[in-house]
C-alpha positions in Angstrom: 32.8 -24.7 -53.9 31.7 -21.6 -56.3 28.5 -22.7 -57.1 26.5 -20.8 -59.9 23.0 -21.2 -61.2 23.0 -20.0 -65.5 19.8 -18.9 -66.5 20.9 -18.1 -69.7 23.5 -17.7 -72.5 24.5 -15.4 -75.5 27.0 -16.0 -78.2 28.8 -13.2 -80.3 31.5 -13.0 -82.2 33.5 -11.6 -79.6 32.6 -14.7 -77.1 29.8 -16.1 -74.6 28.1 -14.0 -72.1 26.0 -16.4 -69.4 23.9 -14.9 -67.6 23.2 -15.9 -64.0 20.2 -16.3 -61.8 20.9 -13.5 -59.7 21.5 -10.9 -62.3 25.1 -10.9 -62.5 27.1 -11.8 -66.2 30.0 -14.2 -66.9 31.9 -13.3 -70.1 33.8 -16.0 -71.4 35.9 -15.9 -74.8 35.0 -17.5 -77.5 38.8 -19.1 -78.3 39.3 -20.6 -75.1 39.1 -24.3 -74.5 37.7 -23.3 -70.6 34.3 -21.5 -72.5 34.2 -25.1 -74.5 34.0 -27.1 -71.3 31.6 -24.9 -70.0 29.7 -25.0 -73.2 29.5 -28.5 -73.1 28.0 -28.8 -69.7 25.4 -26.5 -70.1 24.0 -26.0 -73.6 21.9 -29.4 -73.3 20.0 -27.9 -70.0 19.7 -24.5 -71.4 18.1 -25.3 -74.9 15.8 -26.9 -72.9 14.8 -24.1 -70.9 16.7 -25.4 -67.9 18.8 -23.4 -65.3 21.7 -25.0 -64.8 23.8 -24.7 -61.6 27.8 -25.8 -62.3 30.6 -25.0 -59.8 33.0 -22.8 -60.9 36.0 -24.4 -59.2 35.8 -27.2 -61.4 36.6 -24.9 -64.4 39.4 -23.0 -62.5 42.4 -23.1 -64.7 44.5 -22.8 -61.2 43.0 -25.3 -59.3 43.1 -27.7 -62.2 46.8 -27.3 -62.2 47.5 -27.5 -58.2 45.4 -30.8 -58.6 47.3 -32.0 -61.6 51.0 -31.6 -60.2 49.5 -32.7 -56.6 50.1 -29.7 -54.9 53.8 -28.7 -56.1 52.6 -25.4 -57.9 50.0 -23.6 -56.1 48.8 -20.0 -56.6 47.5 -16.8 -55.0 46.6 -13.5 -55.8 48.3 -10.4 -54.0 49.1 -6.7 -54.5 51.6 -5.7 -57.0 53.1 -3.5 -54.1 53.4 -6.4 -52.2 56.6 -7.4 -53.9 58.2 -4.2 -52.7 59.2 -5.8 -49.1 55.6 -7.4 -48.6 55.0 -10.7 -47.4 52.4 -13.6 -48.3 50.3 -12.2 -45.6 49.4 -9.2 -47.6 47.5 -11.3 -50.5 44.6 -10.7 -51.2 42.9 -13.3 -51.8 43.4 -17.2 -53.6 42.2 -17.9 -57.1 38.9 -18.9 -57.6 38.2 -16.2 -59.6 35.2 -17.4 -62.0 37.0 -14.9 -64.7 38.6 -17.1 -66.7 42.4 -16.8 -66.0 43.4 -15.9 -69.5 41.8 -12.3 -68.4 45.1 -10.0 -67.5 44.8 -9.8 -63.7 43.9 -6.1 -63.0 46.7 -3.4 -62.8 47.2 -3.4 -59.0 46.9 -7.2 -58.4 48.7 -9.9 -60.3 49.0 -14.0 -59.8 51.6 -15.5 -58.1 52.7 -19.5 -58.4 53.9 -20.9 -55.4 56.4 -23.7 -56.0 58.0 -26.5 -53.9 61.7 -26.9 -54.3 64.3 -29.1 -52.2 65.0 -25.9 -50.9 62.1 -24.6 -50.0 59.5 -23.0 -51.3 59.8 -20.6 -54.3 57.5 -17.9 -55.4 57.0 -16.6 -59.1 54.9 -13.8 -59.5 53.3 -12.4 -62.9 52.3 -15.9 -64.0 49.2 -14.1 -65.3 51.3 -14.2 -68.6 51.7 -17.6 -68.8 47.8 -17.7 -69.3 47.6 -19.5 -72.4 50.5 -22.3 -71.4 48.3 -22.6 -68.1 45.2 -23.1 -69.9 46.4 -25.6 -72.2 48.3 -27.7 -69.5 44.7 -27.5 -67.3 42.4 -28.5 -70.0 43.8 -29.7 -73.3 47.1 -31.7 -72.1 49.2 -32.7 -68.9 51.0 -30.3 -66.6 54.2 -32.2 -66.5 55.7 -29.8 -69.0 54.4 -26.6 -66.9 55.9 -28.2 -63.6 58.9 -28.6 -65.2 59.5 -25.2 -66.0 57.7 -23.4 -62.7 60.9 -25.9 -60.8 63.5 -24.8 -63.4 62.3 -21.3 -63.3 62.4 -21.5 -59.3 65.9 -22.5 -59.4 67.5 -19.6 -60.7 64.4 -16.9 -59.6 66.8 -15.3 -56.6 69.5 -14.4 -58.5 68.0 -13.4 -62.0 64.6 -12.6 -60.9 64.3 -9.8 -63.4 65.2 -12.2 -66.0 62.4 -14.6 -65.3 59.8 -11.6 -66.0 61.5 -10.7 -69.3 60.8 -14.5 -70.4 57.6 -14.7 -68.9 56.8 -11.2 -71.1 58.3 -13.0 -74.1 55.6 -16.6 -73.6 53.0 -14.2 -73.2 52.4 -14.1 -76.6 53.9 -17.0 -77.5 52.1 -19.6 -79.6 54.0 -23.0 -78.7 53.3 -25.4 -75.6 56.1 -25.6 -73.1 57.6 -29.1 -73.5 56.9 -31.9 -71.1 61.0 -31.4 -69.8 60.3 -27.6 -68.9 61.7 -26.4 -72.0 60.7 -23.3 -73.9 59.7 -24.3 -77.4 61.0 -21.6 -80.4 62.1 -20.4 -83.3 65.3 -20.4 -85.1 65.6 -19.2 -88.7 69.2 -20.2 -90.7 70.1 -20.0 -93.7 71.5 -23.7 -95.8 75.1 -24.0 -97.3 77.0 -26.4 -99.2 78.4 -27.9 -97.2 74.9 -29.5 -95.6 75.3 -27.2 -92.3 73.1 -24.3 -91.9 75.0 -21.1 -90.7 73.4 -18.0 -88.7 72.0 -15.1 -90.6 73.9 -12.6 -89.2 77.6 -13.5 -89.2 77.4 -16.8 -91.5 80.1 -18.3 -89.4 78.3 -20.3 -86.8 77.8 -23.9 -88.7 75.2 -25.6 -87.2 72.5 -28.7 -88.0 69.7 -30.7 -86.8 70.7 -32.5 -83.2 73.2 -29.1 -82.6 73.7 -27.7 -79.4 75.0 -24.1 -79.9 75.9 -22.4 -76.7 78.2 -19.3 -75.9 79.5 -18.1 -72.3 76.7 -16.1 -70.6 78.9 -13.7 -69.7 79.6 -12.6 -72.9 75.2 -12.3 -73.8 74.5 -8.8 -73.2 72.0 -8.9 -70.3 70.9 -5.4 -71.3 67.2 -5.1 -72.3 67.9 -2.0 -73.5 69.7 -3.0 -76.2 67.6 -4.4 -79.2 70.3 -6.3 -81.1 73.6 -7.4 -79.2 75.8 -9.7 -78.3 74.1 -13.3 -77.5 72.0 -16.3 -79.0 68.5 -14.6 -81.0 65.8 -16.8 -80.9 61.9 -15.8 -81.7 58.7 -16.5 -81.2 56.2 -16.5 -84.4 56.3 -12.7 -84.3 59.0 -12.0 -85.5 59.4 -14.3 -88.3 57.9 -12.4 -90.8 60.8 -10.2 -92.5 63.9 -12.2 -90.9 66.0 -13.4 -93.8 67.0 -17.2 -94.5 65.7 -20.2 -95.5 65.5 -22.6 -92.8 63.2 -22.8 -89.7 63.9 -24.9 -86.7 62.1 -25.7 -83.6 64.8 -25.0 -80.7 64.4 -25.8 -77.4 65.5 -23.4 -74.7 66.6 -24.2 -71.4 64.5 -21.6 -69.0 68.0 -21.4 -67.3 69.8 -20.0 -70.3 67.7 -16.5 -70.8 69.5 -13.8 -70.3 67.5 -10.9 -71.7 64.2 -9.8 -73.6 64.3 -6.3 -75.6 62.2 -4.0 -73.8 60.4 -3.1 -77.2 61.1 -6.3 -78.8 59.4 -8.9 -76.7 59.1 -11.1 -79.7 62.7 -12.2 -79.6 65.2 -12.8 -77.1 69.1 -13.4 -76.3 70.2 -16.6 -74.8 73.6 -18.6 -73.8 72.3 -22.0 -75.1 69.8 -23.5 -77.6 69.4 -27.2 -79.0 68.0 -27.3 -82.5 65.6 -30.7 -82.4 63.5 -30.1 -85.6 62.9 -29.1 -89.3 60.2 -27.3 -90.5 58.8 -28.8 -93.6 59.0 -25.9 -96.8 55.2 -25.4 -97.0 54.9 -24.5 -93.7 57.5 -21.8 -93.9 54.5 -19.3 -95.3 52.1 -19.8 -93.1 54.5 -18.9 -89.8 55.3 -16.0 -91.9 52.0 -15.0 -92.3 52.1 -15.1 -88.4 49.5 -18.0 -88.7 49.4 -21.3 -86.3 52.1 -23.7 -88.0 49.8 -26.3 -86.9 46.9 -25.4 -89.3 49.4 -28.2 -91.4 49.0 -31.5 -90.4 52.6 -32.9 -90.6 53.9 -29.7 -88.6 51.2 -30.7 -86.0 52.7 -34.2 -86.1 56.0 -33.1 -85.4 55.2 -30.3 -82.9 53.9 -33.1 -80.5 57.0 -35.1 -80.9 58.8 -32.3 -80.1 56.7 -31.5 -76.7 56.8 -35.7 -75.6 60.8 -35.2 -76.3 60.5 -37.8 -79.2 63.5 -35.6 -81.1 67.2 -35.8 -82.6 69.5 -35.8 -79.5 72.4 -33.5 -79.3 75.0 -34.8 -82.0 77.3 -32.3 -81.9 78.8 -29.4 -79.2 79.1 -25.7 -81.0 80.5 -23.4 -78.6 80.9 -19.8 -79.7 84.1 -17.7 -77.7 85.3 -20.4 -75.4 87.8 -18.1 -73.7 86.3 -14.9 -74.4 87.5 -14.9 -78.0 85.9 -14.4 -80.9 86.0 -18.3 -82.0 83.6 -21.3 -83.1 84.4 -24.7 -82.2 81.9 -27.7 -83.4 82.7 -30.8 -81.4 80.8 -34.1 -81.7 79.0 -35.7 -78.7 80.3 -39.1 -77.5 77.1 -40.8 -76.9 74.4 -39.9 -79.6 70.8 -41.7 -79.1 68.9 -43.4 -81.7 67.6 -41.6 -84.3 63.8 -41.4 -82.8 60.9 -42.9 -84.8 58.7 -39.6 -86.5 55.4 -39.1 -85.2 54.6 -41.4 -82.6 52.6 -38.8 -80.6 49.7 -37.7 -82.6 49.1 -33.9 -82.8 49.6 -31.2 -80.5 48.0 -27.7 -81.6 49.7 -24.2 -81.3 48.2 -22.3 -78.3 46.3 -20.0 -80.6 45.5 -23.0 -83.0 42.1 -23.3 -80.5 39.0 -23.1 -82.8 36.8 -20.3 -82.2 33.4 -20.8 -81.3 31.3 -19.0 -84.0 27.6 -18.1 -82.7 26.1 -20.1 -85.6 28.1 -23.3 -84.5 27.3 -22.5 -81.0 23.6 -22.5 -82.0 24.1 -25.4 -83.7 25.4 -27.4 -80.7 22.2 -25.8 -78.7 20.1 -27.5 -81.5 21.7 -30.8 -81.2 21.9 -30.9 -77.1 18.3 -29.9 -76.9 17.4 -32.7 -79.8 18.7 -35.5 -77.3 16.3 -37.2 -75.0 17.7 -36.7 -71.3 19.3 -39.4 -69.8 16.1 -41.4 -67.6 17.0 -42.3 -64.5 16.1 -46.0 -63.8 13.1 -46.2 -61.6 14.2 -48.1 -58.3 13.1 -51.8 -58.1 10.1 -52.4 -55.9 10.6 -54.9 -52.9 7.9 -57.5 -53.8 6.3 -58.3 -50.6 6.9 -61.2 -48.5 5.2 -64.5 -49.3 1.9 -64.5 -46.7 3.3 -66.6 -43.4 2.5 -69.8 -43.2 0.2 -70.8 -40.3 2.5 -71.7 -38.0 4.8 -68.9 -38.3 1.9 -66.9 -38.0 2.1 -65.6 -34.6 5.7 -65.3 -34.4 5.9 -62.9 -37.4 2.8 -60.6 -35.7 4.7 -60.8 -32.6 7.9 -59.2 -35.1 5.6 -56.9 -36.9 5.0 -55.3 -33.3 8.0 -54.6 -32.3 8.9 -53.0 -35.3 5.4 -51.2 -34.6 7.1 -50.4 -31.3 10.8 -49.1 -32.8 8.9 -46.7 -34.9 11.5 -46.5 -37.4 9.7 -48.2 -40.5 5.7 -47.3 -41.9 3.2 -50.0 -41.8 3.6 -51.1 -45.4 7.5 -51.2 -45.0 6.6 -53.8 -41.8 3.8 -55.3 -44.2 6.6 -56.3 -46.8 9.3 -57.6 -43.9 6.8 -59.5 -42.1 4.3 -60.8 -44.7 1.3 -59.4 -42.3 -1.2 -57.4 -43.9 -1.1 -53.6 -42.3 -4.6 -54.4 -41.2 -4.1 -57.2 -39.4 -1.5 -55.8 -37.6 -4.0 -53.0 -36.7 -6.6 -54.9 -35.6 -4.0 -56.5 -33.4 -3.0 -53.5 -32.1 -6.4 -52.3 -31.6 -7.5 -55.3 -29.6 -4.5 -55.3 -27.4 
C-alpha cells in the first residue's frame, strides 16, 4: 500500500501538480492516460473541498502489468553499474515509485523486467523505454501483446543482448501499440508499379504486395550500428517518414527476433532480416504521418490499426527471399496454405500511443465543475431492528429469565437485550435491583 492524502490540485499546460497533505508535490503529465485515472478519482472530492486519500499502487503502471500477465513479467529497479557483473541483490529497490513510469528513470538507475521462460528466468533491463507501450497495455488495453514480446525478446536476450537495447531505443519513441502476438508494429514506404506489386525505393527490384513476407539471411544485414544506411531490411517508425520517397505506406509487422541493428544517430529507422506487410494505408492518411501527426486522428486508419494489433490481417500469401545463397537474387514464391481473406474492421479503434488527448486546464476545470455539481452518493441508512412483540404472559418469566443472562454475558447494552427479549430495559432493572 502507498497511501496518499491530496489536498489539492493544479492544472497547467504542461500537466497536473497535486499537492499532498504533508507538503510534498506529485507532478503528473497532462497526456498520460495514468494522470486521467487519477483525475477521475479525485476531482469530485476536491471541488468539494475534500482531501482525498488514494493508494498509489493502484495507479502503478508496473504493478498493473505483473497483475495483468499474473506474474510472468515482473520488474525492479537497480543500479546501472549493476549490469557490469552485479547481481539482483544489488537493486535498489522495487517499483512503486508514485512518479509516473513514463518519467525516464534517473541516470544511475534504470527499470528492469523480469520474465519467466521455460528456461528460466530472463532479465531485460532498460524497459524504462518502453514507457509508453507499458502505459497503454496497463491502462487503455490488455498486456497480452506486451507479454508476448517481453517472452520473444527473452528468447534471444543472451546472445544479442545489445541488439534488444537498440530496439528498445528505436519503440521509445515510437507511436504504434505492440500487437497482441509480440510483434513490433511499423512502417514501410514502397513505391506502386504496373505490374500491381510495389517495389522498394532504393533498388526497385524487390516486388512485393499486401500479405508479403520479405525476408533476407541475417547474415548478410549489417549488424553495425555505426553504419546509417547498409545492407538489410529499412523499416521506420513515424519519424522518419517525412522526406522518404514513394507512394505507398504499409503497416509491417516485425518479428522482435529479426532486429538486427538501430543507427546510433538514426534511431528512427532500423535494419531487419524479415518483415510481413499486413496493411494499406488509405491516401489521405499519407499526409498526416508525414506531418509526423498520429495516423489515428483518421477514423478509418484507427479502424484498421486495431485490426492490425487483434491480428485480424492478410496472411502471408507469398515468400520473397532476397540472396538465398549469399547472392545478389530475389525469389517470390507463393505460400501453400493462404487464410481467408479477414473481414475489415471488426475490432473498433485502437489509438497511436501519442494519439492520448491532452488534458487542457480549462477542460480540467470543467470536469472539477461537473464532479462538484453531482450530489455524493448517500449511503443507505441501516434498517432499524423493530423491537420484539411484548411477551405474552406466559412467556413472561422465561424471556426475563433470558434477558438476565444476556445481562450476565455482558456482550449486548440493555436496549439491544430489550429488542431480543421483548422486556422493557426497566423492567429488567427493577429485576435486577430487587434480586
Amino acid at each position: 500500500m502507498n497511501k496518499v492524502r491530496i489536498a489539492s490540485a493544479i492544472a497547467s499546460k504542461h500537466g497536473v501538480t497535486l499537492y499532498l497533505e504533508d507538503g510534498k508535490v506529485l507532478n503528473l503529465p497532462s497526456d498520460s492516460w495514468k494522470t486521467k485515472a487519477i483525475l477521475d478519482e479525485v476531482l469530485g472530492p476536491l471541488a468539494r473541498n475534500k482531501v482525498v486519500t488514494i493508494d498509489l499502487d493502484s495507479f502503478s503502471v508496473e504493478k498493473a502489468i505483473e497483475k495483468k500477465t499474473n506474474g510472468v513479467i515482473r520488474f525492479f529497479k537497480r543500479a546501472v553499474g549493476a549490469l557490469l557483473g552485479g547481481s539482483r541483490e544489488s537493486a535498489l529497490s522495487t517499483t512503486t515509485s508514485p512518479v509516473a513510469v513514463e518519467a525516464a528513470a534517473p541516470a544511475q538507475e534504470e527499470l528492469v523486467a523480469v520474465v519467466k521462460t521455460k528456461n528460466g528466468e530472463r532479465e531485460i533491463p532498460g524497459v524504462q523505454k518502453l514507457a509508453r507501450q507499458m502505459e497503454h497495455a496497463a491502462f487503455n488495453g490488455n498486456a497480452k501483446g506486451l507479454q508476448k514480446f517481453m517472452e520473444r525478446i527473452a528468447k534471444v536476450i543472451d546472445q544479442r543482448g545489445h541488439t534488444v537495447q537498440e530496439l528498445l531505443t528505436f519503440m521509445e519513441r515510437g507511436d504504434l501499440p505492440i500487437a497482441d502476438d509480440g510483434s513490433i508494429v511499423a512502417y514501410k514506404i514502397l513505391q506502386s508499379s504496373r505490374d500491381g506489386y510495389y517495389v522498394d525505393c532504393h533498388t526497385r527490384k524487390v516486388k512485393q504486395k499486401l500479405g508479403s513476407r520479405v525476408s533476407m539471411n541475417p547474415k548478410l544485414v549489417d549488424p553495425s550500428r555505426r553504419t546509417q544506411c547498409s545492407a538489410g531490411l529499412h523499416v521506420a517508425r513515424r519519424g522518419y517518414l517525412r522526406n522518404f520517397p514513394g507512394d505507398v505506406i504499409t503497416l509491417i509487422k516485425i518479428g522482435p527476433e529479426d532486429v538486427i541493428a538501430v543507427p546510433l544517430h538514426e534511431p528512427d529507422k532500423m535494419r531487419v532480416a524479415a518483415y510481413h506487410i499486413v496493411a494499406n494505408l488509405p491516401g489521405e492518411v499519407h499526409s498526416i504521418l508525414r506531418n509526423n501527426q498520429p495516423m489515428t486522428v483518421n477514423a478509418t486508419a484507427a479502424k484498421i490499426l486495431a485490426d492490425v494489433i487483434a491480428g485480424n490481417h492478410v496472411g502471408v500469401l507469398e515468400y520473397v527471399r532476397i540472396g538465398e545463397d549469399g547472392a545478389e537474387k530475389i525469389t517470390n514464391r507463393e505460400a501453400k496454405h493462404q487464410a481467408p481473406a479477414p473481414a475489415p474492421f471488426k475490432n473498433g479503434e485502437t489509438k497511436a500511443l501519442d494519439d492520448a488527448k491532452t488534458l487542457t486546464p480549462k477542460e480540467i476545470r470543467s470536469k472539477a465543475q461537473a464532479a462538484k455539481a453531482e450530489k455524493p452518493v448517500k449511503k443507505a441508512a441501516p434498517k432499524k431492528t423493530p423491537p420484539a412483540a411484548p411477551a405474552k404472559t406466559g412467556d413472561r418469566d422465561s424471556q426475563i429469565a433470558k434477558a438476565l443472562a444476556l445481562v450476565a454475558e455482558g456482550k449486548l447494552s440493555m436496549r439491544a437485550i430489550e429488542r431480543e427479549t421483548g422486556i422493557p430495559a426497566r423492567t429488567i432493572g427493577r429485576v435486577l435491583k430487587n434480586k
